[in-house]
Biotite code that builds the C-alpha atoms (Angstrom):
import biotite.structure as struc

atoms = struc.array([
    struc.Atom([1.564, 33.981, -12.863], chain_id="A", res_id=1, res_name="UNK", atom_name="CA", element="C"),
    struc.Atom([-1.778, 33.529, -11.150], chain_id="A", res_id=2, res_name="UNK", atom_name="CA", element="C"),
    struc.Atom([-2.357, 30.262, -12.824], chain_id="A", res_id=3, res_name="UNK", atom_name="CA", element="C"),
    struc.Atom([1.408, 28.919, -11.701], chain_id="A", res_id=4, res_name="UNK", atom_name="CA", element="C"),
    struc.Atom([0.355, 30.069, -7.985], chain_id="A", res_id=5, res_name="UNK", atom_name="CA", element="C"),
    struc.Atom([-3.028, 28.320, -7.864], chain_id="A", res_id=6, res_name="UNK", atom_name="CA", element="C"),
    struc.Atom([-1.656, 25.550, -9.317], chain_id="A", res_id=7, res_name="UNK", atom_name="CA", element="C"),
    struc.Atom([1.123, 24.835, -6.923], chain_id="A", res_id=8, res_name="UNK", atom_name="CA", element="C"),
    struc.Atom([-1.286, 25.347, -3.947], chain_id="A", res_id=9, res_name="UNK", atom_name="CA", element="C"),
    struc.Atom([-3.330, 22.878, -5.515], chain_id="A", res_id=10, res_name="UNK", atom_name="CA", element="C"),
    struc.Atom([-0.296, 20.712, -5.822], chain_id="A", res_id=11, res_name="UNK", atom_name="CA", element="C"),
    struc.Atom([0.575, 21.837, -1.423], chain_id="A", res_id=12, res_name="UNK", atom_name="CA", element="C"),
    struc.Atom([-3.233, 20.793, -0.902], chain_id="A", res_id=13, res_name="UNK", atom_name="CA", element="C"),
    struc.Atom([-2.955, 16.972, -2.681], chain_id="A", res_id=14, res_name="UNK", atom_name="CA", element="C"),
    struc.Atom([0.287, 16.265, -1.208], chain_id="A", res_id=15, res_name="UNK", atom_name="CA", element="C"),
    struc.Atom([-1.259, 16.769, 2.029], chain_id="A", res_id=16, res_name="UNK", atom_name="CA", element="C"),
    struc.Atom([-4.317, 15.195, 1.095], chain_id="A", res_id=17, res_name="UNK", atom_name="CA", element="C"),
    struc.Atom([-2.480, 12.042, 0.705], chain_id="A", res_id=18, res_name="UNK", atom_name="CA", element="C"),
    struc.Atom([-0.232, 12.043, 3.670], chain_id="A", res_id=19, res_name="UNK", atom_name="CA", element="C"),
    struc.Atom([-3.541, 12.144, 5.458], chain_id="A", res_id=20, res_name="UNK", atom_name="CA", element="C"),
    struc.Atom([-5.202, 9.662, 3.537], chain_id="A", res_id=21, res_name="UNK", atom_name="CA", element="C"),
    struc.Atom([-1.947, 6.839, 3.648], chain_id="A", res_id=22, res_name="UNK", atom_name="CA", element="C"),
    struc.Atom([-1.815, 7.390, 7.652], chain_id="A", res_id=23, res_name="UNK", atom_name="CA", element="C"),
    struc.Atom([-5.410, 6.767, 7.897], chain_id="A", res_id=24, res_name="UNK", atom_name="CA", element="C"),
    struc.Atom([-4.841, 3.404, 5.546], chain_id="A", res_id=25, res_name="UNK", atom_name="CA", element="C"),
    struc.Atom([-2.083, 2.362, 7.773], chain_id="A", res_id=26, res_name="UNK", atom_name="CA", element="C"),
    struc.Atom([-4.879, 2.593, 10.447], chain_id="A", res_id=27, res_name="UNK", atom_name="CA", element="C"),
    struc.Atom([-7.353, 0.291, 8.406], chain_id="A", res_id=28, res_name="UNK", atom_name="CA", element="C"),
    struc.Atom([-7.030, -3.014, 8.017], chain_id="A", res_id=29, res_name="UNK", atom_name="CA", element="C"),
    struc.Atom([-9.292, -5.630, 6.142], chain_id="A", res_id=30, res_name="UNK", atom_name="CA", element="C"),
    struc.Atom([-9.737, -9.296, 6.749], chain_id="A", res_id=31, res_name="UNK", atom_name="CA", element="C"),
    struc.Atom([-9.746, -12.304, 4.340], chain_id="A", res_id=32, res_name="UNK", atom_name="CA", element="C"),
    struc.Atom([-9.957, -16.262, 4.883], chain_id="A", res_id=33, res_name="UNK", atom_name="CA", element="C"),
    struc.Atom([-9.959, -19.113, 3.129], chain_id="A", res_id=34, res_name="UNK", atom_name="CA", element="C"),
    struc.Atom([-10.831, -22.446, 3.374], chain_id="A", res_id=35, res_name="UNK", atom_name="CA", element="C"),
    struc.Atom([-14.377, -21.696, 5.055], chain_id="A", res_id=36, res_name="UNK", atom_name="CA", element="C"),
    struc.Atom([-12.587, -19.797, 7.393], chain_id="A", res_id=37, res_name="UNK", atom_name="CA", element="C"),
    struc.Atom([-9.964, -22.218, 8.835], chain_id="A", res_id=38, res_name="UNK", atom_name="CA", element="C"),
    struc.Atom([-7.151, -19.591, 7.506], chain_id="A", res_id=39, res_name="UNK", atom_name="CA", element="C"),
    struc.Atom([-7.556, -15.741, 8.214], chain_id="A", res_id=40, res_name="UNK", atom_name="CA", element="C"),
    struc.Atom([-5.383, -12.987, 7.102], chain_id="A", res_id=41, res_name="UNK", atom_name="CA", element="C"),
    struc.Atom([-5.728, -9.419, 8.397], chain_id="A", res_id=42, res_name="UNK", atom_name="CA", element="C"),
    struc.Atom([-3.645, -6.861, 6.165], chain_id="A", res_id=43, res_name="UNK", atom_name="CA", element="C"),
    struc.Atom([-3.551, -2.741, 6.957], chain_id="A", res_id=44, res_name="UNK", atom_name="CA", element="C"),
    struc.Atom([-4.608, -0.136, 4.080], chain_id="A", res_id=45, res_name="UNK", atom_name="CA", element="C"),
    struc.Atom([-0.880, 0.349, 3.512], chain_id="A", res_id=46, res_name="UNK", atom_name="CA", element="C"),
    struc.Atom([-0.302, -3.455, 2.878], chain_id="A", res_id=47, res_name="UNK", atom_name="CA", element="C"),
    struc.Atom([1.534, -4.605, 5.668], chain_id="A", res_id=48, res_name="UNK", atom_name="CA", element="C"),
    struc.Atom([-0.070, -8.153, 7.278], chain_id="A", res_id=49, res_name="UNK", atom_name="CA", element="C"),
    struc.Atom([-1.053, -7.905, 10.765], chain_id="A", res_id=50, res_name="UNK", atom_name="CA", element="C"),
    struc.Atom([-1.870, -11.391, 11.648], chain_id="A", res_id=51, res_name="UNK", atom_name="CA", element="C"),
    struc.Atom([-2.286, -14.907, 10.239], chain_id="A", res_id=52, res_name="UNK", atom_name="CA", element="C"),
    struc.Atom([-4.952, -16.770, 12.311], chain_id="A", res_id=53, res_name="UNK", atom_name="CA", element="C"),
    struc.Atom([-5.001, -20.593, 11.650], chain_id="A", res_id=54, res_name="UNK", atom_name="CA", element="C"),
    struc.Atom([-7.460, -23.251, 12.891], chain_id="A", res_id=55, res_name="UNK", atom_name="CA", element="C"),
    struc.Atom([-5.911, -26.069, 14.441], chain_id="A", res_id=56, res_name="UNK", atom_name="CA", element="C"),
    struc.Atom([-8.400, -28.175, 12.987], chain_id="A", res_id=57, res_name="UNK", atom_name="CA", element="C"),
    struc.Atom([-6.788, -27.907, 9.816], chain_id="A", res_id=58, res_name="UNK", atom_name="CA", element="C"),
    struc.Atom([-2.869, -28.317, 10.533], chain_id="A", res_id=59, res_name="UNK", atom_name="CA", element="C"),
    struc.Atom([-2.215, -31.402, 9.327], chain_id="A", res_id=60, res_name="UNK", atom_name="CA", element="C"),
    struc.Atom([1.538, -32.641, 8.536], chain_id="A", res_id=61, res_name="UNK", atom_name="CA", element="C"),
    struc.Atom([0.372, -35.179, 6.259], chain_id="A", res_id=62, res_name="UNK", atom_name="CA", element="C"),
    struc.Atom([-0.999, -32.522, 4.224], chain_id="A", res_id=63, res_name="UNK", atom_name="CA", element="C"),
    struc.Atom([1.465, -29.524, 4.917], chain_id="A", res_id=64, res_name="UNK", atom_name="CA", element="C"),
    struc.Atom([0.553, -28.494, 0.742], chain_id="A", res_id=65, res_name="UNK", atom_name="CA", element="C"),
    struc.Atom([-2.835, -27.846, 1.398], chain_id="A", res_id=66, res_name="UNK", atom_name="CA", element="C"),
    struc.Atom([-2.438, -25.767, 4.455], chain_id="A", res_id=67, res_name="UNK", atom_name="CA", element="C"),
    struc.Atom([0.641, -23.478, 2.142], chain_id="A", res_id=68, res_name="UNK", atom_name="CA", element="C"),
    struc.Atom([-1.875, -23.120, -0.765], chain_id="A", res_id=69, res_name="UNK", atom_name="CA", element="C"),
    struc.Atom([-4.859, -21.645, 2.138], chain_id="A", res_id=70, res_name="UNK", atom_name="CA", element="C"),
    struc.Atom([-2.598, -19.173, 3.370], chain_id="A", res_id=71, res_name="UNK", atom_name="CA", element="C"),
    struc.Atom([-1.177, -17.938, 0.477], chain_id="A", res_id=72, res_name="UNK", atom_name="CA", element="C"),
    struc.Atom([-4.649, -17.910, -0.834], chain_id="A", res_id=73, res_name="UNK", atom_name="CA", element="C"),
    struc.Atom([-5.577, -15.592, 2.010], chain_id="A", res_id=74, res_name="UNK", atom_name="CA", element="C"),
    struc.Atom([-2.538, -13.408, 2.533], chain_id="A", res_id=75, res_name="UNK", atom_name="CA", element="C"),
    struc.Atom([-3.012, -12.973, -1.268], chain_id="A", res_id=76, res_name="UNK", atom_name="CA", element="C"),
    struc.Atom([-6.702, -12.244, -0.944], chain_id="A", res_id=77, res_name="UNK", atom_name="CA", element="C"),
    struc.Atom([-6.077, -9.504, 2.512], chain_id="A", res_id=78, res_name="UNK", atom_name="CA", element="C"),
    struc.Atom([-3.449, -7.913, 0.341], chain_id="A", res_id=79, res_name="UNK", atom_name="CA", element="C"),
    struc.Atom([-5.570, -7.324, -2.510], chain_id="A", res_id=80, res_name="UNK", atom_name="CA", element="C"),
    struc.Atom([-8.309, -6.172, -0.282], chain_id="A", res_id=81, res_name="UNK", atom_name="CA", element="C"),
    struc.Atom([-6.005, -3.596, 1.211], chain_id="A", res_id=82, res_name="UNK", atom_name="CA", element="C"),
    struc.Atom([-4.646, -2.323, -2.212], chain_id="A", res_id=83, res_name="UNK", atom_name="CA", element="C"),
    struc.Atom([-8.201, -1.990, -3.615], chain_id="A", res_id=84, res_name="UNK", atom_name="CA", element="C"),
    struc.Atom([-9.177, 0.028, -0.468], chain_id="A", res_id=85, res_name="UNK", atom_name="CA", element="C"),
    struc.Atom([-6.446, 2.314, -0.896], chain_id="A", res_id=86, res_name="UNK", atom_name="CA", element="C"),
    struc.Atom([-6.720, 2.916, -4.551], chain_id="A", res_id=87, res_name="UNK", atom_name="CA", element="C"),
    struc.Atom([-10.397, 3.438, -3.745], chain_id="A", res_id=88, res_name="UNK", atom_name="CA", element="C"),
    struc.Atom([-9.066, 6.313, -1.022], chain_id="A", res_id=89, res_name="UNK", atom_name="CA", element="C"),
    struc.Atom([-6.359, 7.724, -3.409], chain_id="A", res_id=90, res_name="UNK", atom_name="CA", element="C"),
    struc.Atom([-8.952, 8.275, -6.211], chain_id="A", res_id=91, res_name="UNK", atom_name="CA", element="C"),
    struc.Atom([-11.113, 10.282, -3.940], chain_id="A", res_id=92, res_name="UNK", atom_name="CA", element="C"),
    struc.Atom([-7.887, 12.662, -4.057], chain_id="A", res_id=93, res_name="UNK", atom_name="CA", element="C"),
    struc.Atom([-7.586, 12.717, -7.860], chain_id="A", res_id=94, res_name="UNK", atom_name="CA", element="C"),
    struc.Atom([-11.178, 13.328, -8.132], chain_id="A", res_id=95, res_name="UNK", atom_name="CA", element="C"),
    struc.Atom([-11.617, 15.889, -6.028], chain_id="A", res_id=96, res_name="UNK", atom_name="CA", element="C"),
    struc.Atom([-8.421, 17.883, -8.005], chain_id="A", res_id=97, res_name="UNK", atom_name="CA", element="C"),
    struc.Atom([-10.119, 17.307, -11.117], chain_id="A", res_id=98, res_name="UNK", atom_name="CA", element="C"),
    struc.Atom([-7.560, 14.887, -12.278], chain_id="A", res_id=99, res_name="UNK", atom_name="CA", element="C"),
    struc.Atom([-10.076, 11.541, -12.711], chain_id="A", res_id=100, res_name="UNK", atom_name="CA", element="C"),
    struc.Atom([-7.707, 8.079, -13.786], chain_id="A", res_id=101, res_name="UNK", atom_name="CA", element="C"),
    struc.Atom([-4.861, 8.736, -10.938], chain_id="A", res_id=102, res_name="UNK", atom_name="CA", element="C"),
    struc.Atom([-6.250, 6.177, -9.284], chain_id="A", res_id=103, res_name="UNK", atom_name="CA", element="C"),
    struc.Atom([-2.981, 4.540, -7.891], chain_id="A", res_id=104, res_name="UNK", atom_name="CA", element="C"),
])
């Protein structure tokens, strides 16, 4: 019975744990460009894109493909950014309740 009871505080104690942790990721965000910079993407922890920053240098209508292919390029890039962050934070969790590979 003392083994149930520890175990579903431990349980209490991780679902808390990563309430806190996926507010704080919402908080976070993580930039990522392409093109040498002439398209930027900034993404939050909980993948959600803030902004899409776009030199004008680059907008061209002759070549409207190239311009598609750098921002999906970096809104790809800032969203993988942001999910490697937070499975980096989530791990933490599992590790520290023993439970190593939970890495979401």
């Amino acid at each position: 019975m003392a083994n149930m009871m520890k175990l579903m505080q431990q349980a209490a104690k991780m679902q808390k744990d990563l309430e806190k942790v996926q507010g704080e990721l919402a908080n976070k965000t993580v930039e990522f460009s392409s093109g040498g910079g002439a398209v930027k993407v900034v993404a939050s922890g909980d993948g959600v894109v803030k902004s899409i920053k776009i030199d004008p240098a680059v907008i061209n209508p002759a070549d409207a493909g190239l311009l598609e292919d750098m921002v999906l390029a970096s809104v790809n890039g800032a969203l993988k950014t942001a999910k490697d962050m937070s499975s980096k934070e989530m791990s933490k969790i599992a590790a520290d309740m023993g439970l190593p590979g939970l890495g979401m």
